[in-house]
ZAMARGU-4260 file (C-alpha; in steps of 0.2 Angstrom, whole numbers, plus 5000, padded with zeros to 4 digits):
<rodrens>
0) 5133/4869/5025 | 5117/4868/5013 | 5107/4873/5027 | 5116/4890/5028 | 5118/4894/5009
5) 5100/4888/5006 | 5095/4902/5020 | 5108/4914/5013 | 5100/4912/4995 | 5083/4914/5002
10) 5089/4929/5012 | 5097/4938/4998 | 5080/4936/4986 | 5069/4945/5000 | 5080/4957/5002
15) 5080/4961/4981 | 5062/4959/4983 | 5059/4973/4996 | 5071/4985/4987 | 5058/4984/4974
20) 5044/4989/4989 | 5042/5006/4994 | 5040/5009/5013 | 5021/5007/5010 | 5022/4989/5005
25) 5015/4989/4989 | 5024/4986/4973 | 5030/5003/4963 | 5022/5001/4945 | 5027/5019/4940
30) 5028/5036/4945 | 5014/5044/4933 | 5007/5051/4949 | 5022/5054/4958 | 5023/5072/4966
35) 5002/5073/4965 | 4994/5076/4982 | 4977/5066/4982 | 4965/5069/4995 | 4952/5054/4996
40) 4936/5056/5006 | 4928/5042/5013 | 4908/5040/5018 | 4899/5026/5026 | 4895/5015/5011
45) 4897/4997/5007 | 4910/5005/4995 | 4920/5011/5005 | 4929/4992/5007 | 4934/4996/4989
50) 4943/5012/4996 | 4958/5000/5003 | 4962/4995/4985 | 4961/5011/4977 | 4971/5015/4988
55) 4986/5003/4983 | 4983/5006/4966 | 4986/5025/4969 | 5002/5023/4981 | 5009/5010/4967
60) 5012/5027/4955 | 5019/5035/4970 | 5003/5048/4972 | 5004/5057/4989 | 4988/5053/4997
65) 4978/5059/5013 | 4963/5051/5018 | 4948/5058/5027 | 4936/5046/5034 | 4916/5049/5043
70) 4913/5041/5057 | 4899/5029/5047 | 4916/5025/5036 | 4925/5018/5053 | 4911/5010/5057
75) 4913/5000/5039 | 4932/4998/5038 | 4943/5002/5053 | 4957/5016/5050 | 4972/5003/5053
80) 4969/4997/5034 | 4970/5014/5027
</rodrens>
């Protein structure tokens, strides 16, 4: 029986933590950008690994983002983390 309530408990408080988790996976800090459409362009640099968090931090104030990459940019981070 402490099994099942501890897995029940632990149920329950992931479940209240993805509530707070948009379908992106990051957490929603606020909605400042919400409604903006943001189009991000993405070169072959060693910056572009700095992209991914940008990225997260934009989508955390629920910005509408698209993202064009260059080849050279695939080449430095692959698409899947975009």
């Amino acid at each position: 029986m402490y099994i099942f309530n501890r897995f029940a408990f632990e149920r329950r408080l992931v479940r209240e933590y993805m509530r707070e988790m948009d379908d992106l996976g990051v957490e929603i800090k606020g909605d400042s950008l919400k409604d903006k459409k943001i189009l991000l362009g993405i070169t072959g640099g060693i910056a572009a690994t700095q992209s991914v968090k940008l990225l997260r931090e934009l989508r955390r104030y629920q910005a509408e983002i698209s993202v064009i990459m260059t080849d050279a940019a695939q080449k430095v981070i692959t698409p899947l983390a975009i």
